[in-house]
C-alpha positions as CSV (number, residue, x, y, z in Angstrom):
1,X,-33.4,68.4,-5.4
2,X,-30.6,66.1,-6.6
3,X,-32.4,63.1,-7.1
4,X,-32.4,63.0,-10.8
5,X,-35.4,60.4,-11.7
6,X,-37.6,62.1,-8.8
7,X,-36.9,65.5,-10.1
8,X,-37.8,64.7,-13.7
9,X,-40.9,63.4,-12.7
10,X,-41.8,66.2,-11.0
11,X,-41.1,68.5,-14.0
12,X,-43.3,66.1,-16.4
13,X,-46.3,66.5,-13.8
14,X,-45.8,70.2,-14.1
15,X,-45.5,70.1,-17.7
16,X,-48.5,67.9,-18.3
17,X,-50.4,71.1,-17.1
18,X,-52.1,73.8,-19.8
19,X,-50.0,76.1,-19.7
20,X,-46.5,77.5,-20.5
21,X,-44.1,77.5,-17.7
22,X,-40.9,80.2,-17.5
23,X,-37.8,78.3,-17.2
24,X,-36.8,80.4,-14.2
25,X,-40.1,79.1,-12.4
26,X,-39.5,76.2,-13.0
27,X,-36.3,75.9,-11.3
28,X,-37.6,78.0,-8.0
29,X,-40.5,74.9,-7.8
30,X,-37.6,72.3,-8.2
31,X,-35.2,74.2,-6.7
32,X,-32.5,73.8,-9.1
33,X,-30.5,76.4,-11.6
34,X,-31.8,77.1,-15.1
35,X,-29.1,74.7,-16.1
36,X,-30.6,72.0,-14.7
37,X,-33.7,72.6,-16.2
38,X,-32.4,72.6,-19.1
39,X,-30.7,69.4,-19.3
40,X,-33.6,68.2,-17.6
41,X,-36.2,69.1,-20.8
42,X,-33.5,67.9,-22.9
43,X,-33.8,64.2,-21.4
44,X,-37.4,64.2,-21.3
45,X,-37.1,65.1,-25.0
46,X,-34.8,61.9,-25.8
47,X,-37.4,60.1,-23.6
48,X,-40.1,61.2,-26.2
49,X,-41.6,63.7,-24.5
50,X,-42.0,66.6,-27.2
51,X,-41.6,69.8,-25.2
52,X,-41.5,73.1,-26.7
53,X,-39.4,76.2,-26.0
54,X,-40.4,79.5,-26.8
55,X,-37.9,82.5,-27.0
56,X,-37.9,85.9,-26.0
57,X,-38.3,87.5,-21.8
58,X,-41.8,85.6,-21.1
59,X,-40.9,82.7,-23.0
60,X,-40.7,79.2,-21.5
61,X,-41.7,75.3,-22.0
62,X,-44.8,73.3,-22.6
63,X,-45.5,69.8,-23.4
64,X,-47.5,69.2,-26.9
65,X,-48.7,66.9,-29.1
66,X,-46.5,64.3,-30.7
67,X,-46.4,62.1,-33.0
68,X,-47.2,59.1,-30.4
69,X,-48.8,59.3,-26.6
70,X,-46.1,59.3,-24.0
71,X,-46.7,57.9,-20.6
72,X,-48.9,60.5,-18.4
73,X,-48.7,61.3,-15.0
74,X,-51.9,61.3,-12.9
75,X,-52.7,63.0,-9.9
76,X,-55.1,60.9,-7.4
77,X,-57.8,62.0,-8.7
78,X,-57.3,62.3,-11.7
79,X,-56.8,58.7,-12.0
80,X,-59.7,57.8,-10.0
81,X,-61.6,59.6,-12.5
82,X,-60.6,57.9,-15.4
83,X,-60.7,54.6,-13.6
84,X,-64.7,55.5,-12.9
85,X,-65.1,56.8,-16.5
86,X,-63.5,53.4,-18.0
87,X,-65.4,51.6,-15.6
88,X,-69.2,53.0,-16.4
89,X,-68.5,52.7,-20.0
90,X,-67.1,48.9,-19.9
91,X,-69.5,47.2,-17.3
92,X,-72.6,48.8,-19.5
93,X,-71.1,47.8,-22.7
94,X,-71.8,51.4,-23.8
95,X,-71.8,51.7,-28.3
96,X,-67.8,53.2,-28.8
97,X,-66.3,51.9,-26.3
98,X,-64.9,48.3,-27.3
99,X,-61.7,46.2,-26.5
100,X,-58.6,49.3,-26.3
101,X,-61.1,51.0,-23.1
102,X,-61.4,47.8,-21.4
103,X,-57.2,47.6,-21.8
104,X,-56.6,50.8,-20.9
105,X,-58.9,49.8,-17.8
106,X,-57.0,47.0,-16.8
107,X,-53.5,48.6,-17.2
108,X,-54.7,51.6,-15.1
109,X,-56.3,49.5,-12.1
110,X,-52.5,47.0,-12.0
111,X,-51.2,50.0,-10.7
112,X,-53.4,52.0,-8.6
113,X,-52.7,52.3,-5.2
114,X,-55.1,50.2,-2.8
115,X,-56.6,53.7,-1.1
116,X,-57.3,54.9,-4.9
117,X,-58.7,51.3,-5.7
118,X,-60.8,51.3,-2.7
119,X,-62.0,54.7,-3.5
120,X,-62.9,53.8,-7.2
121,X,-64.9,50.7,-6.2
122,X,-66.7,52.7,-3.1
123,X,-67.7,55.7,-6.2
124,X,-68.8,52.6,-8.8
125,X,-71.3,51.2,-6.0
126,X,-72.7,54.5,-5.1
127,X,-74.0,54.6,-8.6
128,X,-76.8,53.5,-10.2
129,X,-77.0,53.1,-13.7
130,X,-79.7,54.0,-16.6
131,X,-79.4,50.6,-18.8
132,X,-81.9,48.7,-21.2
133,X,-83.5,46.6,-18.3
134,X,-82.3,43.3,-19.4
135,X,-79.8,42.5,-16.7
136,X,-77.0,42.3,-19.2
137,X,-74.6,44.8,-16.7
138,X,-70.8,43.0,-16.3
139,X,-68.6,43.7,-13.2
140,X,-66.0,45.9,-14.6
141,X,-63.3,43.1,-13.3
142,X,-64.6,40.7,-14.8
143,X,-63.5,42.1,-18.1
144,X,-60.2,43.8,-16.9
145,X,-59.3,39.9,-16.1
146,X,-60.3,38.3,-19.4
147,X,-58.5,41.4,-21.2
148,X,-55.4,40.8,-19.4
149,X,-55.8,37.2,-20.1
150,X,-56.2,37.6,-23.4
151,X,-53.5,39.9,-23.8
152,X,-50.8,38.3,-21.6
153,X,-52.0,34.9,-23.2
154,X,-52.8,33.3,-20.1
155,X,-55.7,30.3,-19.8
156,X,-58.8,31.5,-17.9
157,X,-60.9,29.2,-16.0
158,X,-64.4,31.0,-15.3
159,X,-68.1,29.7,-14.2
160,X,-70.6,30.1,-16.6
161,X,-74.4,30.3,-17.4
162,X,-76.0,29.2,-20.5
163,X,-79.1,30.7,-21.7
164,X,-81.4,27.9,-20.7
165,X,-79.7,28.4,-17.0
166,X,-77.3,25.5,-17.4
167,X,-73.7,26.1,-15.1
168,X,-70.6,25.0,-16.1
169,X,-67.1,25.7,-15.0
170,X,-64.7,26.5,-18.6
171,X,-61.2,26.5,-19.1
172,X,-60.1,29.0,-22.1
173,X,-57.5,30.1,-24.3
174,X,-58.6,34.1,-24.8
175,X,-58.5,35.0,-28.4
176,X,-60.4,38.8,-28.1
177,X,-63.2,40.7,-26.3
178,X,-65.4,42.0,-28.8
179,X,-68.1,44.3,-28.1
180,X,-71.7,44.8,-30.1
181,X,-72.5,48.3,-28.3
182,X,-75.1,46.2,-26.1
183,X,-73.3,43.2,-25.1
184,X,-69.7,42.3,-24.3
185,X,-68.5,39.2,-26.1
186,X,-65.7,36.8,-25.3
187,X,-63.9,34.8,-28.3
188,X,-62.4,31.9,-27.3
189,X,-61.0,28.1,-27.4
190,X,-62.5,25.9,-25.3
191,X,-60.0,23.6,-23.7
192,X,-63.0,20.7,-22.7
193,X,-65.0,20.9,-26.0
194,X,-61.7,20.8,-28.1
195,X,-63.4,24.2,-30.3
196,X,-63.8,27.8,-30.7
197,X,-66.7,29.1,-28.8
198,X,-68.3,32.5,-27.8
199,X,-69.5,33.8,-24.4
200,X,-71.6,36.5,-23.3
201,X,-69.2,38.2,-20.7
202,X,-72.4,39.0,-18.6
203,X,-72.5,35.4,-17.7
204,X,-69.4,34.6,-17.0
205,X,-68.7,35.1,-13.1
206,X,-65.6,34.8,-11.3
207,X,-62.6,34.5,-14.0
208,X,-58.9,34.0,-13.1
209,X,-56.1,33.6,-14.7
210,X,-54.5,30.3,-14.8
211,X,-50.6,31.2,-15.3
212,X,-50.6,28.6,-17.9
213,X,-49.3,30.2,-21.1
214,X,-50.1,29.1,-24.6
215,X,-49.5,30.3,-28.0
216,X,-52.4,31.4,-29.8
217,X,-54.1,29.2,-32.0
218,X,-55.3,30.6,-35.7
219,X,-59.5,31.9,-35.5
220,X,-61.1,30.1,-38.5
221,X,-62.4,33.0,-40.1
222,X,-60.4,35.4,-43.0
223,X,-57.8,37.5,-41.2
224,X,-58.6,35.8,-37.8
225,X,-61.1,38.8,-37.3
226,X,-63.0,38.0,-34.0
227,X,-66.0,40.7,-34.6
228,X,-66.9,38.4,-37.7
229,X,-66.6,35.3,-35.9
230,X,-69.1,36.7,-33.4
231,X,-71.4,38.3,-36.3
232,X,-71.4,34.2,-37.4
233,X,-72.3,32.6,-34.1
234,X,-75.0,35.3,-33.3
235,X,-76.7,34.5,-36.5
236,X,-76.5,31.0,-36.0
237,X,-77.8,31.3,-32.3
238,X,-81.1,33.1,-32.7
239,X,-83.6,33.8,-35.8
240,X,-83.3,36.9,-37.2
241,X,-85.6,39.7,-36.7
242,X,-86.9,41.1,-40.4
243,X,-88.4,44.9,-38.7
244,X,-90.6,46.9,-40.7
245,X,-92.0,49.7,-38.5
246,X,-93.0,53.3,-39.8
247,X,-93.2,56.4,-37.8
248,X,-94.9,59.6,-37.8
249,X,-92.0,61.9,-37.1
250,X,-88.9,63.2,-38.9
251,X,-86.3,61.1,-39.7
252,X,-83.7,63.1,-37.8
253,X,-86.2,62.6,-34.7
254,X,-86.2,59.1,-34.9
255,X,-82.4,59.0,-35.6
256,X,-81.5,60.6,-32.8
257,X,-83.7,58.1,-30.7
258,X,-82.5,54.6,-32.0
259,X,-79.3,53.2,-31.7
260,X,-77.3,52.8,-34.9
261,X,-77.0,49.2,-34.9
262,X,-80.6,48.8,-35.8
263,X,-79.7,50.3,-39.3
264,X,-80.8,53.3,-41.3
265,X,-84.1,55.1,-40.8
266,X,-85.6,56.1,-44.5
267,X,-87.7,59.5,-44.8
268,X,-90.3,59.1,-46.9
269,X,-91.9,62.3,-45.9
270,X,-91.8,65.6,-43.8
271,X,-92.6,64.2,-40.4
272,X,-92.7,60.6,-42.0
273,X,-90.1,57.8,-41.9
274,X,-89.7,54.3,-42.3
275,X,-87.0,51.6,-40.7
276,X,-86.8,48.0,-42.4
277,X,-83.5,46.3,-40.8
278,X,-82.6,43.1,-39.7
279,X,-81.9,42.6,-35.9
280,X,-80.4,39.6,-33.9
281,X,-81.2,41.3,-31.0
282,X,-84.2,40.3,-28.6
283,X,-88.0,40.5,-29.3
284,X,-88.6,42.6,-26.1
285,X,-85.6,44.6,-26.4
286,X,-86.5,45.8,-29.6
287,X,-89.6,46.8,-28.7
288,X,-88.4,48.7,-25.8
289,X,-85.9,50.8,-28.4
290,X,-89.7,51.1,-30.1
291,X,-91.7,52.4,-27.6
292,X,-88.6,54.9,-26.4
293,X,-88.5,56.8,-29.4
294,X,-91.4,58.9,-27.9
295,X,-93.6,59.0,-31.3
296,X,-96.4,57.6,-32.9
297,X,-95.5,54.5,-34.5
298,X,-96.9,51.2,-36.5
299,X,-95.1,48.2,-37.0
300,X,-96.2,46.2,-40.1
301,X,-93.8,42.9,-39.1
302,X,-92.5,40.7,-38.0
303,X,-95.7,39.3,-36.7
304,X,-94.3,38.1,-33.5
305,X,-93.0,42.1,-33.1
306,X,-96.2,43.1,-33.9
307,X,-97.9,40.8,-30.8
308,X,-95.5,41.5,-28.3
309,X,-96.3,45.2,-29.0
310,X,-99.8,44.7,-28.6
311,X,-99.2,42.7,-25.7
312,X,-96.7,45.4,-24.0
313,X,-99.3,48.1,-24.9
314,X,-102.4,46.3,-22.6
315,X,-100.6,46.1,-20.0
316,X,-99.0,49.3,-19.8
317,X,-102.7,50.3,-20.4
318,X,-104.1,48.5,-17.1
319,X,-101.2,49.5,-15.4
320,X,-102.3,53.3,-16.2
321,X,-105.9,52.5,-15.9
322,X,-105.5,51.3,-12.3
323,X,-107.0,53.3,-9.7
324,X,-104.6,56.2,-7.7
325,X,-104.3,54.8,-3.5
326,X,-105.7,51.8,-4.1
327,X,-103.3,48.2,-3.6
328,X,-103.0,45.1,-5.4
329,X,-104.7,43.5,-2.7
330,X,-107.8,45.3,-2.6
């Protein structure tokens, strides 16, 4: 093999494997001399790959960690893999996975081969997805496109769909993607209104990129720190929910069974623990977390919590009471 860049890439893909590989094995694959080999790690290494050589008759190379991530080589499916992982965990605004996943996502998908693209959209539509029921799932590209937007600060022009069901068409200046562990969240300046605004990404339907470039304008908050500027607009968008529900279970049970954002469960007994928090979150998807805990439980407030619990609970109630075989029309 004597093309040089072709054979170095070859040697990084068999590097990038567990396992420590004989220099003399390493040439028979390539099909070089041990010289070669040897020259070749030594230009990987002023390329920043950090590969290690051990001494002695069964000693050899291996790539290890270093003290930044050099540039992988993937395998087809290997890439489809991550493509799907990043995929599920962006479009379903799963809690962990914020802005560097949906990146990583969109640098990944720039360069995948159409067969590979095809292959991970075919694999995304075969699956169906557990989520809280509220309709809040994203298309994957639409937040690849706002990232790279925001990141090669380019305008966006996108549709969108106000809460009240009101369409408009928008024309952006991306500032950041910010994500709440339910919701995706885009930060941005509105061209038309002449201010800062905030979008829910699930919304937002059929983004592109303008290829008008602008320099970013300063977010009016301390340290232009978008996640605060979205904890400000959500606050100012919807009342506050004051919670105060006890239940008769462990608190490490009920823990494990609410998602962090709703705050700190307090024991205040062997199988006996209390949650008072503050939620901007919706009435009914609260009570959903509620009623998934799978334990008994009493919620002392707010009252409107308390009423849509009661409400939820008759007609789950009449939906359990209704007679096996027999139809709605009957």
């Amino acid at each position: 093999m004597t093309d040089t860049p072709a054979r170095l890439l070859n040697l990084l893909s068999l590097l990038q494997t567990p396992r420590e590989w004989p220099g003399s094995e390493l040439a028979e694959r390539l099909d070089v001399s041990p010289r070669t080999i040897r020259r070749d790690i030594d230009r990987l290494r002023d390329l920043g790959y950090p590969v290690e050589a051990s001494r002695g008759s069964v000693g050899g190379y291996r790539l290890v960690a270093g003290s930044a991530m050099p540039p992988l080589l993937l395998d087809d499916e290997e890439a489809v893999a991550i493509a799907v992982g990043l995929r599920a965990g962006a479009g379903h605004a799963i809690e962990g996975v914020d802005e560097a996943s949906v990146r990583a996502l969109a640098k990944l998908e720039q360069v995948l081969p159409s067969r590979l693209r095809h292959r991970v959209s075919s694999l995304q539509r075969a699956t169906v997805p557990l989520t809280r029921g509220d309709g809040s799932t994203i298309d994957p590209r639409t937040l690849t496109v706002i990232a790279s937007a925001a990141t090669g600060r380019e305008r966006l022009r996108f549709g969108y769909r106000a809460g009240d069901g009101t369409a408009s068409k928008r024309q952006v200046e991306p500032y950041r993607l910010v994500s709440t562990g339910s919701r995706w969240y885009l930060v941005a300046y509105d061209m038309d209104r002449e201010d800062w605004r905030t979008f829910r990404v699930d919304r937002v339907n059929e983004p592109f990129a303008t290829g008008a470039r602008f320099t970013p304008r300063e977010l009016p908050t301390e340290g232009g720190d978008a996640a605060e500027f979205i904890a400000r607009s959500m606050s100012r968008m919807q009342p506050e929910l004051r919670i105060d529900v006890s239940f008769r279970a462990p608190a490490d049970f009920v823990t494990a069974r609410l998602p962090a954002m709703l705050g700190a469960v307090e024991p205040t007994g062997t199988d006996s623990c209390r949650l008072r928090t503050v939620s901007s979150d919706s009435l009914e998807w609260v009570a959903l977390r509620l009623a998934l805990v799978d334990c008994e439980f009493e919620a002392h407030g707010p009252p409107r919590l308390v009423e849509h619990l009661a409400d939820l609970g008759a007609r789950l109630t009449r939906a359990s009471s209704a007679r096996p075989g027999r139809s709605g029309n009957e």
